[in-house]
VOPAGU-2260 file (C-alpha; in pm, 1 decimal, decimal comma):
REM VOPAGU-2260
SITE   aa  ch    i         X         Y         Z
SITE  UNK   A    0   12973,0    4973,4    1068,1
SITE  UNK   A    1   12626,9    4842,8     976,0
SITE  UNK   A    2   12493,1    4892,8     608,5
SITE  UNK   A    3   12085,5    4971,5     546,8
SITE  UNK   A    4   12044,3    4835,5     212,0
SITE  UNK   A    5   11707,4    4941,8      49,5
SITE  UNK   A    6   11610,3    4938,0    -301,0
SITE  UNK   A    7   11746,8    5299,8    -434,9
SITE  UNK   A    8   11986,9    5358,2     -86,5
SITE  UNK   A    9   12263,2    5245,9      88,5
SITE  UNK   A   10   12377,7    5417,7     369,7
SITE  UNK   A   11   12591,0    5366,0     679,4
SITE  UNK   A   12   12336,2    5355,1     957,1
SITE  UNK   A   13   12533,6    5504,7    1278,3
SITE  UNK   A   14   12466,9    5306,4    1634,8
SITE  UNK   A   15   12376,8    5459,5    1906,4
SITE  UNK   A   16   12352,4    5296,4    2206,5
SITE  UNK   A   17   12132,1    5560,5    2402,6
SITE  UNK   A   18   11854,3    5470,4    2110,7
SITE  UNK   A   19   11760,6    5135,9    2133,3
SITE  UNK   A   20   11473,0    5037,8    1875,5
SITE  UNK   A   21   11257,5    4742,9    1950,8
SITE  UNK   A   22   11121,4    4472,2    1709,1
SITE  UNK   A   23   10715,5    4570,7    1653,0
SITE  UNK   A   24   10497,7    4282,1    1638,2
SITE  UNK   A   25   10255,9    4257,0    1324,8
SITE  UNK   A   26    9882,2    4319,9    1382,0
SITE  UNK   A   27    9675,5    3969,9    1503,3
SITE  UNK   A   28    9646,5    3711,3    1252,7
SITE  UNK   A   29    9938,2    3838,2    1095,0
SITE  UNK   A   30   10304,2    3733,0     976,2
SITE  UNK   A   31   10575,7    3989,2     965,3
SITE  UNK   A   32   10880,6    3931,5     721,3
SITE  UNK   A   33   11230,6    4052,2     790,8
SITE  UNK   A   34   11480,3    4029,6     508,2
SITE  UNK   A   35   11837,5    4078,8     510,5
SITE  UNK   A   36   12114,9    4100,1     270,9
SITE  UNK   A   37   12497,1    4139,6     208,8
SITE  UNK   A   38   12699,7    4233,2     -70,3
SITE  UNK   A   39   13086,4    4220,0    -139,7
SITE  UNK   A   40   13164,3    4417,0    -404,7
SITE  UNK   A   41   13493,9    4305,1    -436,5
SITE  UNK   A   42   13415,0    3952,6    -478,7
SITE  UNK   A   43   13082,2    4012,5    -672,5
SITE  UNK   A   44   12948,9    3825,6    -419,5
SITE  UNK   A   45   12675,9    3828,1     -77,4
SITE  UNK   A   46   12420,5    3641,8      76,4
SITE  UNK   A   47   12036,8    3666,0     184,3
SITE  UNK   A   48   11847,4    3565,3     523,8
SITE  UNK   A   49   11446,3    3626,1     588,7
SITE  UNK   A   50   11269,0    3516,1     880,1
SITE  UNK   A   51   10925,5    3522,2     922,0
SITE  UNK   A   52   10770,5    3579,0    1266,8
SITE  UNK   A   53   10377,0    3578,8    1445,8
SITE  UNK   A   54   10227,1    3835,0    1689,8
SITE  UNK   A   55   10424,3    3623,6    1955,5
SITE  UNK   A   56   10753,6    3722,6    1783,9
SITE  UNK   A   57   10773,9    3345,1    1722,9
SITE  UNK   A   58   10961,2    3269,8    1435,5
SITE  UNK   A   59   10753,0    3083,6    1209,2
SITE  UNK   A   60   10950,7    3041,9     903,8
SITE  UNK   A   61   11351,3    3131,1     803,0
SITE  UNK   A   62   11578,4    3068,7     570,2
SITE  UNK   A   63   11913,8    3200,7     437,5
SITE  UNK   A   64   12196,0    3125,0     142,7
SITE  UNK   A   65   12487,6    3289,6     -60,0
SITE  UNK   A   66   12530,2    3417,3    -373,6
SITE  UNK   A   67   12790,3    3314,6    -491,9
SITE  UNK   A   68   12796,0    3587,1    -845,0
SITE  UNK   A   69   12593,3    3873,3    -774,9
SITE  UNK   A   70   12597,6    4232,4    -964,3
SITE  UNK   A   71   12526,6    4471,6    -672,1
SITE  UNK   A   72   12354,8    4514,5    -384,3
SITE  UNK   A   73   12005,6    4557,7    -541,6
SITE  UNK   A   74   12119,5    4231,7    -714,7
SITE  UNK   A   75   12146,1    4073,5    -382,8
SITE  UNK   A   76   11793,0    4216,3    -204,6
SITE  UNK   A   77   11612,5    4120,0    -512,3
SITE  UNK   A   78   11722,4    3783,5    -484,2
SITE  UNK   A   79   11658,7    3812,8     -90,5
SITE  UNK   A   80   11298,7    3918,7    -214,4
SITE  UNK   A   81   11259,3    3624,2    -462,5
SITE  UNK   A   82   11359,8    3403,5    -232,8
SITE  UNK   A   83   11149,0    3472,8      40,7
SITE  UNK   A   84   10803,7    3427,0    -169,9
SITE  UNK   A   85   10921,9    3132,8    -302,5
SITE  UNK   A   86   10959,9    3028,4      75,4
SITE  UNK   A   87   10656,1    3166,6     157,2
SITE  UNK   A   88   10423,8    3039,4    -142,2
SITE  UNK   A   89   10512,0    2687,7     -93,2
């Protein structure tokens, strides 16, 4: 099972293979970010990805890590979130 993890929700998101959604480039002259994150709650304890893609779909920047002490999932997106301006800024 696959988990959507969003700032106030976390739900099981069902698959369905008749459905098949398909990545939608950004507008021109425009970056699109994609940010991912993982939580184990038993181990207090995830890990973050982004990448960063153009109009092309080519990726232009990505990075990912764990976290080695986390709280909770929000925890772990916020950190995702942090992580990917820093990227991003420098």
């Amino acid at each position: 099972m696959v988990w959507e993890v969003s700032a106030r929700l976390m739900k099981p998101i069902e698959k369905n293979h008749q459905k098949v959604k398909k990545w939608n480039p950004p507008p021109a002259q425009t970056l699109k970010v994609n940010i991912y994150c993982a939580f184990i709650m038993e181990k207090k304890s995830g890990g973050w990805g982004f990448i960063v893609r153009d109009t092309n779909e080519a990726a232009v920047l990505a990075s990912a890590a764990r976290l080695d002490s986390v709280h909770d999932a929000f925890c772990a997106e916020a950190q995702a979130c942090l992580a990917t301006i820093t990227a991003m800024s420098t």
